[in-house]
N, C-alpha and C positions, 0 to 999 in steps of 0.2 A: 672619115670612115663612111661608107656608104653601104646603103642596107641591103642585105640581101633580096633576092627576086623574087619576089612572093610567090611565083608561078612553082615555085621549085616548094615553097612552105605550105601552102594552102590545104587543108585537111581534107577536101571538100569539095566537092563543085556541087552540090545538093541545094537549095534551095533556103535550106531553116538549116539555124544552128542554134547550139544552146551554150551559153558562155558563163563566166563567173568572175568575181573581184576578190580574192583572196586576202586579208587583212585584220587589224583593229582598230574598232571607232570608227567604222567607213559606212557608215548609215546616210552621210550628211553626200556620199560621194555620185556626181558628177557622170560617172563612166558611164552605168546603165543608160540612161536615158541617151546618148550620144551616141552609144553605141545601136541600141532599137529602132531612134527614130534615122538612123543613116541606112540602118537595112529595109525599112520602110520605104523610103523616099528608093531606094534602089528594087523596089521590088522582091525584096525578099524577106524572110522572117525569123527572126532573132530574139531570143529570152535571154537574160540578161540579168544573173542573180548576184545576190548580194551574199558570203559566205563571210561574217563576222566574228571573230572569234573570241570577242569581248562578249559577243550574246551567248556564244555556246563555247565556255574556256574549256569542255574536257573531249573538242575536238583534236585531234596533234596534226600537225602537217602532212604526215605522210598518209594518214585516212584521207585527208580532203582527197591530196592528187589523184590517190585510188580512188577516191569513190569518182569523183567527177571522169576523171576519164571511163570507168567503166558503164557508169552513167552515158555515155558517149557526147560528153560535152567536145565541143571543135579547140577549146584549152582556155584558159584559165589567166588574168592579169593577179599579178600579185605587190601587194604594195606591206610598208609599215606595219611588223620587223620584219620582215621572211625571205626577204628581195636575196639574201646570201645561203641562207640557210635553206633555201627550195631548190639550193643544185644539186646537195646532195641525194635528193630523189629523181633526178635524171638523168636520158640516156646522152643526149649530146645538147652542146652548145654553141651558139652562131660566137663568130670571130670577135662581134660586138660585146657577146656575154663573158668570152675567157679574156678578154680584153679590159674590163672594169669590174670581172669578179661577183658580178649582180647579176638576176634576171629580174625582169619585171613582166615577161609576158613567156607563157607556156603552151606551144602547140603540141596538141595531139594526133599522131599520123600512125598508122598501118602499126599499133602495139609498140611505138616508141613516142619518149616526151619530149619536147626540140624546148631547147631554153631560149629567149632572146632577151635585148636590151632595147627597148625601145624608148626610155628616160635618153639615155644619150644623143638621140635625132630628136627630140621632142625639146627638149635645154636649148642644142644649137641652134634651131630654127625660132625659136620663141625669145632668144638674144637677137639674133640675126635680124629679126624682124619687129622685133619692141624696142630694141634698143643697140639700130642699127649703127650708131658712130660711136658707142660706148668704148672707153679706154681701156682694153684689157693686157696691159702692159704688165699689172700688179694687180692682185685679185686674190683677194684675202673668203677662203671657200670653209665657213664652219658647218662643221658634218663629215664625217668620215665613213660613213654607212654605205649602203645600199645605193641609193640616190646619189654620194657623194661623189662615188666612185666613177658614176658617169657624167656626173660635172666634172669633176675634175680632167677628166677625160677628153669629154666635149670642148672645155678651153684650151686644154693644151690643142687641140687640133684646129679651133680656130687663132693662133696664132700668140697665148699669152705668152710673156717672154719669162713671168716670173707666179706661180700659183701659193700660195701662204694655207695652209690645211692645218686646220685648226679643230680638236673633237678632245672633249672632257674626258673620255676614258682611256687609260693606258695605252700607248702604242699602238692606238689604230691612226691616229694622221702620221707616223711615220712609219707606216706599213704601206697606207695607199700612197704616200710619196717617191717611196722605192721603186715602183712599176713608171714615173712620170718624169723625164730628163728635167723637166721645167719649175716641178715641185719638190717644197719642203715643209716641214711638219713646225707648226709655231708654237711656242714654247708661253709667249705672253702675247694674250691679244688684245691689249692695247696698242703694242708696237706696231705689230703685224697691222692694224685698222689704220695708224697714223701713216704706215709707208704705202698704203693701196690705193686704187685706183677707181676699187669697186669692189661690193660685199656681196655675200651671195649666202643665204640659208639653208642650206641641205637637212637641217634636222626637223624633227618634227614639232619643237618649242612654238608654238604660236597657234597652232591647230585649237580647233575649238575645246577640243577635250583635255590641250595640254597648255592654259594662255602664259602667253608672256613674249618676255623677247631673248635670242639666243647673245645679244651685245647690247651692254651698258649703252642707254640714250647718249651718254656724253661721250662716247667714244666716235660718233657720226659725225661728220661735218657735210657742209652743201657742197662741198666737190665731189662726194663720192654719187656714185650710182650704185643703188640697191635691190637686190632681187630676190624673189622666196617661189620657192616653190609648190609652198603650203596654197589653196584654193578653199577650202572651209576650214575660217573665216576669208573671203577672197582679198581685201584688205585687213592683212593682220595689223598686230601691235607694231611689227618693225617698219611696215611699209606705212601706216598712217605716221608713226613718230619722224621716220625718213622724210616724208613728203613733207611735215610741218618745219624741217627745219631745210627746206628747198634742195635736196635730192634729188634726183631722179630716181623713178624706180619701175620696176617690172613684175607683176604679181604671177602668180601660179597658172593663170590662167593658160598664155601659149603653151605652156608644156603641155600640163592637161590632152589639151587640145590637139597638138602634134603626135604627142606618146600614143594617143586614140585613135589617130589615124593612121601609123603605122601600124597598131593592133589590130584592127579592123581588116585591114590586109591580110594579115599573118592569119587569123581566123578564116575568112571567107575566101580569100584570094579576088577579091572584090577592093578594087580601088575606090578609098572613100574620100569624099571633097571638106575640104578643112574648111571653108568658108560653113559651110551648109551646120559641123559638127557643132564650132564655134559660136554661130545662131542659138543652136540646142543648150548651149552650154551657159550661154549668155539670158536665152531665155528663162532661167533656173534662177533669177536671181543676183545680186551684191551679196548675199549673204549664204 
């Protein structure tokens, strides 16, 4: 799937914009500072807020959109929970977003709100390029969310022949399996880990606010290759336990980092350089 032309999304051709991170728990996050210091380095001027709803619980979702759009912010990323539940305050959504059921990033233009997905080119490019020979034959994906939805998504489209979707609450891995020729919804994950090829974390279990790990340590063996998408703590629990028992794996980081740089588009209509974000982003810390 490839992303739409940003020249067609861009809010903007102005100079300064003002942007926001929609979410809970997202104090520790990453985006701000990637997203400021790339409008800097381009010449242009970018604020870049943090709208947490862990600090302020009797804000509701649909005040933030309103206000921030009337506010005249250029739109809004939205991460953990809200990635599904923020479509229904808008007007349209890119091919990407009815496509995986999620938005992650929300542009604001001429009194409409544009949904997009930018998790799903941020996942493939950040496999593609962390873990360019990885086996995705069999790919055991726990999380059924927001997130998961564009994983799951993104593998089918880079070529898995078999996706294992795996989520503790009722009927959402065999809801996101339905929309996916290649997936199916796993009933016991043990099995599902023993026949894969490669694990992937979609949920938000390892986050600094939530620790632990989403699979039993003895379920891992050193054939697999593992990945999370979680970035604080940047090395969670599943990736150092992976890594100790010779894994491979891929942390949170390229996504981060890709997701941001097709946001950064979508906002400004300003083409942002991954290397330069990546710097930013790295500069910030292991932790």
């Amino acid at each position: 799937m490839q992303p739409e032309p940003a020249a067609k999304l861009a809010t903007t051709a102005r100079g300064s914009f003002r942007m926001g991170l929609v979410g809970r728990g997202i104090q520790l996050s990453r985006t701000p500072a990637m997203h400021e210091a790339e409008a800097s380095a381009q010449s242009l001027s970018c604020r870049y807020e943090l709208i947490d709803t862990d600090a302020d619980p009797a804000s509701d979702l649909h005040e933030i959109v309103a206000r921030a759009e009337a506010e005249g912010f250029a739109g809004l990323n939205v991460t953990f929970p809200y990635k599904q539940d923020v479509i229904a305050h808008l007007h349209h959504l890119s091919d990407a977003a009815k496509r995986v059921g999620a938005v992650n990033t929300v542009v604001f233009r001429e009194g409409r709100r544009f949904g997009h997905n930018t998790d799903f080119w941020g996942f493939t490019e950040s496999l593609r390029t962390g873990l360019p020979d990885a086996s995705i034959d069999d790919v055991l994906l726990i999380g059924a969310g927001g997130a998961g939805g564009a994983l799951a998504h993104a593998l089918a489209d880079l070529g898995a022949n078999k996706i294992r979707i795996f989520d503790t609450r009722d009927g959402a891995a065999a809801s996101l399996a339905r929309g996916i020729t290649v997936a199916e919804p796993a009933q016991d994950l043990a099995e599902a880990a023993a026949h894969a090829s490669g694990i992937v974390n979609a949920t938000p279990v390892g986050m600094a606010k939530l620790p632990g790990m989403p699979i039993a340590r003895d379920l891992l063996e050193a054939r697999h290759w593992v990945a999370d998408i979680i970035y604080f703590p940047l090395r969670t629990e599943l990736l150092r336990e992976a890594s100790s028992m010779g894994c491979r794996t891929l942390s949170g980081e390229g996504m981060a980092v890709f997701q941001a740089v097709r946001a950064f588009q979508l906002f400004t209509g300003h083409i942002a350089d991954a290397d330069r974000m990546r710097a930013t982003f790295r500069a910030m810390g292991a932790t």
